[in-house]
C-alpha positions as CSV (number, residue, x, y, z in Angstrom):
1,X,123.1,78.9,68.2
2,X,125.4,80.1,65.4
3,X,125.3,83.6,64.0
4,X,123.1,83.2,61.0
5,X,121.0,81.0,63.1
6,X,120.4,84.1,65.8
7,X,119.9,86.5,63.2
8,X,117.0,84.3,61.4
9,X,115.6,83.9,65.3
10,X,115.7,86.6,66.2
11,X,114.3,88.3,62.9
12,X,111.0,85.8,63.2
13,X,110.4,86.8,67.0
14,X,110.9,90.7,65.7
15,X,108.0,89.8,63.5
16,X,105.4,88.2,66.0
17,X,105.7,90.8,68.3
18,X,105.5,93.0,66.0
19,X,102.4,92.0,64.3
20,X,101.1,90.8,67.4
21,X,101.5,94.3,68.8
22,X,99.4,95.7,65.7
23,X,96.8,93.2,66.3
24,X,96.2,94.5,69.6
25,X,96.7,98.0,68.6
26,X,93.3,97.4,66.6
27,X,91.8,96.1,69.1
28,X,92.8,98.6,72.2
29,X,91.6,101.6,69.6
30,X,88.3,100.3,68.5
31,X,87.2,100.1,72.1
32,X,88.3,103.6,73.0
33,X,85.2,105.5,73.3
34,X,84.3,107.9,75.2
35,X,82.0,108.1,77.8
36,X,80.5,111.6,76.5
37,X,80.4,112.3,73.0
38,X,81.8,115.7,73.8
39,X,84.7,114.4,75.5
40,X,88.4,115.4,74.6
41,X,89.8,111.7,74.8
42,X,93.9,111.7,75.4
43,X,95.3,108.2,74.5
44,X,97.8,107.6,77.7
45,X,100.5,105.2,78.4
46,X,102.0,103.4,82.0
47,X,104.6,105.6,82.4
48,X,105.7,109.2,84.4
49,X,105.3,111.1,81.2
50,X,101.6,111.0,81.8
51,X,101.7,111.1,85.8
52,X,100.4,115.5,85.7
53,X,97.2,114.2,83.6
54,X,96.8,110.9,86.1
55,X,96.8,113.8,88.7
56,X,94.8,116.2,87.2
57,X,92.5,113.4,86.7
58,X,92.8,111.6,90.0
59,X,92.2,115.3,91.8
60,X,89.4,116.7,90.1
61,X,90.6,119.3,88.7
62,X,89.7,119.2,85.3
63,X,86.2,119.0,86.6
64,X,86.7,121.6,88.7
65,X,88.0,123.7,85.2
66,X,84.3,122.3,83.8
67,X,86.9,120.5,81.3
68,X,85.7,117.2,79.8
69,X,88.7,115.3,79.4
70,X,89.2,111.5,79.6
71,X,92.4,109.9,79.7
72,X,92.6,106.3,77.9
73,X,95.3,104.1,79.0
74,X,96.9,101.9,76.4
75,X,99.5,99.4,76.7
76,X,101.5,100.6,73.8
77,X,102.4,104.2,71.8
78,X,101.5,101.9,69.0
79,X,98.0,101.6,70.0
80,X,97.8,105.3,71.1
81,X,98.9,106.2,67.4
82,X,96.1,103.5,65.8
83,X,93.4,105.3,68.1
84,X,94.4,109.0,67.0
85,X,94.8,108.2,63.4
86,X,91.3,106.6,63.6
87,X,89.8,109.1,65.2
88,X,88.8,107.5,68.9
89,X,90.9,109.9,70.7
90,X,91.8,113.6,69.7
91,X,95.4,113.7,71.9
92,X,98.3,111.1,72.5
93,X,101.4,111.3,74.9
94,X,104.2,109.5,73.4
95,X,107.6,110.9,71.3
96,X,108.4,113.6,68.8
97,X,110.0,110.5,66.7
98,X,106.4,109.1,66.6
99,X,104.8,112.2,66.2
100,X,106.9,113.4,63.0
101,X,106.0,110.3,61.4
102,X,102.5,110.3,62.1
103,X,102.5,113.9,60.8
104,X,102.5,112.8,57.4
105,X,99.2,111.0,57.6
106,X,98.0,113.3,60.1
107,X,98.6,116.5,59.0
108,X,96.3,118.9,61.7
109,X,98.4,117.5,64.3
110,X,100.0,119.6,66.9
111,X,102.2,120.0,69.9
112,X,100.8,121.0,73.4
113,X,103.9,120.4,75.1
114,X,107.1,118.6,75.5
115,X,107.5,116.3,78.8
116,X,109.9,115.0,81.1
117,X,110.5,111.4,79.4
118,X,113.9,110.0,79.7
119,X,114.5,106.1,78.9
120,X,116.8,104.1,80.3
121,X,118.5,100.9,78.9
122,X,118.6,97.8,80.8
123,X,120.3,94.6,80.4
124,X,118.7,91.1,82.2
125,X,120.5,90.1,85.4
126,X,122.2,87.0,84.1
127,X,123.7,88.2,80.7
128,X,126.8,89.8,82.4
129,X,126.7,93.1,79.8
130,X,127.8,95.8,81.4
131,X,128.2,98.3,78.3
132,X,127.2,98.8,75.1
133,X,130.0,97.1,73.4
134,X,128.5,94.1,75.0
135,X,125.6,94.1,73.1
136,X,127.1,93.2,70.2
137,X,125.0,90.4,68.3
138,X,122.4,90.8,71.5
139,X,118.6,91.5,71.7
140,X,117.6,95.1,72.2
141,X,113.8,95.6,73.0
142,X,112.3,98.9,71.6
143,X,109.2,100.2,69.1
144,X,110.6,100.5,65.2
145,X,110.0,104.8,64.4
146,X,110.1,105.9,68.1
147,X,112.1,107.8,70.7
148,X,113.3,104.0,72.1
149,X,114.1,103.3,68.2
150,X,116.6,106.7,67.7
151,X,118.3,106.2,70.8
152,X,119.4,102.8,70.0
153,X,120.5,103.9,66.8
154,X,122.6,107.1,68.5
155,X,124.2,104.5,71.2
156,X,125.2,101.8,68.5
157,X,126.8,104.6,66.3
158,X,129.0,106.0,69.3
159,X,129.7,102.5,71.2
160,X,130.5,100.7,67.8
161,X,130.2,97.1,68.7
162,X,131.9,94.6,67.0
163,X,128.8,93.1,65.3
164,X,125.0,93.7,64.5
165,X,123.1,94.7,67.9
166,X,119.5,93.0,67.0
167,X,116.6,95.4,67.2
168,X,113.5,93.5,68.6
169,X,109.9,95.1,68.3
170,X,108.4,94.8,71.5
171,X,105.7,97.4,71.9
172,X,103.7,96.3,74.6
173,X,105.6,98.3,77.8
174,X,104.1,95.2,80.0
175,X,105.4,92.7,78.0
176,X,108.8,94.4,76.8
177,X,108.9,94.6,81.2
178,X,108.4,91.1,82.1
179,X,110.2,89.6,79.0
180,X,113.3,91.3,80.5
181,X,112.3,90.3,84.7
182,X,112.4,85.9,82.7
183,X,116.0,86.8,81.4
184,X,114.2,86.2,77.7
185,X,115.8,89.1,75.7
186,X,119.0,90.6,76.1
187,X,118.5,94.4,76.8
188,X,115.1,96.7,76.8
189,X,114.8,100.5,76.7
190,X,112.4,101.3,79.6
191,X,111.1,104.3,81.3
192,X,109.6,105.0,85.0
193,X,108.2,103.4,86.7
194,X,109.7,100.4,84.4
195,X,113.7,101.8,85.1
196,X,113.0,101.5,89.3
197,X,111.4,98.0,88.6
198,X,114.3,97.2,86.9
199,X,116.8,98.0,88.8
200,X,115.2,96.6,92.0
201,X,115.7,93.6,90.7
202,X,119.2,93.6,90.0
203,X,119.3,94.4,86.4
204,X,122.6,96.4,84.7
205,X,121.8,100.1,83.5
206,X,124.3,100.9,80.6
207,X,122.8,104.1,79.4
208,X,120.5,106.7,80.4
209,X,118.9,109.4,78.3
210,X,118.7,111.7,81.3
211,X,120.7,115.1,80.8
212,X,121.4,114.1,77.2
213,X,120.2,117.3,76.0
214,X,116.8,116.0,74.3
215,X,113.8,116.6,75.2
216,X,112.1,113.4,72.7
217,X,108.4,113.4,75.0
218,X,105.5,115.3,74.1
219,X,101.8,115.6,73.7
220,X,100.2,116.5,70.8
221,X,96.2,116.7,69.5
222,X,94.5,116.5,66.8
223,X,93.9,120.1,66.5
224,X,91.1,119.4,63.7
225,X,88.9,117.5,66.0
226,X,90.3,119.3,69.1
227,X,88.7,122.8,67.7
228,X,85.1,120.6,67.7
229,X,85.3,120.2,71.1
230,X,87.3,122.9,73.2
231,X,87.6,126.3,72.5
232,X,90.4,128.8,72.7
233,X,89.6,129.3,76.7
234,X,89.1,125.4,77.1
235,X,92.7,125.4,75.6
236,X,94.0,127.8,78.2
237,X,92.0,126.0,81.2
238,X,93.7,122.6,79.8
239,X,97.2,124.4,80.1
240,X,96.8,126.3,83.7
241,X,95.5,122.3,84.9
242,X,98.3,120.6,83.7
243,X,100.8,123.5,84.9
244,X,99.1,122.9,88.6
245,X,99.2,119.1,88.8
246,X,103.2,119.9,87.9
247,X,103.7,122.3,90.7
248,X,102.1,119.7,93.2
249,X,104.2,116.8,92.2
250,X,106.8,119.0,92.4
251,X,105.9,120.5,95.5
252,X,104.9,117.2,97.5
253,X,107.5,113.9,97.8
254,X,106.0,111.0,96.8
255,X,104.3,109.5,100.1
256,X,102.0,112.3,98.9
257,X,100.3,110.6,96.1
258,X,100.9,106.9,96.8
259,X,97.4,106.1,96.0
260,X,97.4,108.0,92.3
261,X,100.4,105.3,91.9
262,X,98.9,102.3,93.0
263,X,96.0,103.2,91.0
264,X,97.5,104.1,87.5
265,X,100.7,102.2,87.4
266,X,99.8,99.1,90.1
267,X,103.1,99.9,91.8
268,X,103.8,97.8,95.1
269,X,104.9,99.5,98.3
270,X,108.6,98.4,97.6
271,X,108.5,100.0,94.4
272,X,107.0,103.4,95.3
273,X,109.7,103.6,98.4
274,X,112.3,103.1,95.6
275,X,111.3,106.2,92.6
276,X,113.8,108.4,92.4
277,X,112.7,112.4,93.1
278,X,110.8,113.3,89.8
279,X,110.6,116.9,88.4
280,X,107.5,117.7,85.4
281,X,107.8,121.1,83.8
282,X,105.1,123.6,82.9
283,X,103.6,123.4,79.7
284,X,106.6,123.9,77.1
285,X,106.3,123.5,73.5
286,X,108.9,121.2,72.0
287,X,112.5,122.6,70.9
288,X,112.6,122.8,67.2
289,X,116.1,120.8,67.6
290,X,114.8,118.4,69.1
291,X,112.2,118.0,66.4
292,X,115.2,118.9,63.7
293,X,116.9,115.5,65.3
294,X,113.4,113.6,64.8
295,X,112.8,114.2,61.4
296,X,116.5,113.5,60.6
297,X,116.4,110.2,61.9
298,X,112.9,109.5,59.8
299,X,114.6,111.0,56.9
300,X,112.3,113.4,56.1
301,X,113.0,116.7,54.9
């Protein structure tokens, strides 16, 4: 396939999954209701950046707060943004990249705190690419306007490959996942428990947002529709939960809560023996840098 020829592909497969992705997004959110009308609904995602509220959840102990929280699992930020904008849920986890954009048609939104998401980049086990030079006129998995989005746009700017790298809209985390495992795209930004997956199964790691000095995760609300629904000490009950279900992940290793992962993420005992040792800090609301660094990349002032 010549070089036009890739571009034009890989341009029309950008497009299905992208549309296909907003298709589903439509579908995940109009489903999202809650089981009690008084619920505070959180739109969640498959990945470590939500395991405190899987625990809190898993444990009891917002119950045990008298909190009525539910936690919605979707497959995409995507769909967690099409269920908050609409109304279905009142909080998403996702990125401050996503968040700042969604700010503008969502003005009463607001941070609850900043999380411990990192991505990682991963190439597939037969394409040989070893750094990001590599990747030039490859496939790069990520969501357009998100944390995955910025980073590929930092790494292309420093590594300076020779030609285009080819951004690919793959929302779904599954799909991005497995697409990656059949050696049909290139390179995918992933993030635990995806990264361990991933390099179980032999494929290359050239970059790493660890210790790169941003802090991109976070959970925000809907503080309009929040204040219908939990009051000032429901706020401060929702904080002291979360800030326990850190200190026991902290505390315990993970043989500890084996069953929260098989439940939540469908890990396999392979995979769970593999996570690396995972730290999740208090509630901590993001750094205005790092939100500085978001709205620069969105362009907006």
């Amino acid at each position: 396939m010549n070089y036009i020829n890739r571009i034009l592909f890989f341009a029309a497969l950008s497009f299905i999954f992208a549309c296909g992705n907003d298709k589903k997004s439509d579908v995940q959110a109009s489903v999202a209701k809650p089981k009690s009308s008084n619920a505070v609904v959180i739109a969640t995602l498959p990945t470590f950046d939500c395991l405190p509220l899987y625990w809190a959840e898993s444990k009891g102990l917002l119950t045990q707060e008298g909190l009525d929280v539910e936690l919605k699992m979707y497959p995409s930020q995507m769909d967690g943004d099409t269920a908050i904008l609409r109304g279905h849920v009142q909080g998403v986890v996702s990125d401050l990249v996503r968040m700042e954009r969604i700010k503008q048609k969502l003005p009463h939104l607001t941070y609850f705190s900043s999380t411990s998401l990192s991505w990682q980049l991963y190439t597939n086990k037969t394409a040989r690419i070893k750094t990001i030079q590599q990747l030039s006129e490859k496939m790069v998995g990520m969501t357009r306007f998100s944390g995955t989005d910025y980073w590929t746009d930092r790494v292309v700017k420093e590594a300076k490959p020779k030609n285009e790298v080819f951004r690919v809209q793959l929302n779904d985390l599954n799909v991005r996942w497995k697409m990656l495992q059949n050696n049909e795209i290139d390179a995918v930004w992933l993030s635990e428990p995806y990264s361990t997956k991933a390099r179980l199964r032999q494929c290359q790691k050239v970059y790493d947002t660890e210790g790169k000095d941003m802090m991109m995760g976070v959970i925000a609300f809907n503080k309009k529709e929040l204040d219908k629904k939990l009051n000032n000490n429901g706020l401060e009950q929702l904080i002291k939960v979360y800030n326990e279900a850190c200190d026991s992940l902290n505390q315990y290793t993970v043989e500890h809560y084996i069953g929260v992962l098989e439940k939540y993420y469908g890990l396999t005992e392979r995979d769970i023996k593999a996570l690396p040792r995972m730290h999740f800090h208090h509630v901590l609301k993001p750094r205005q840098l790092d939100i500085e660094a978001a709205r620069r990349f969105l362009n907006l002032k």
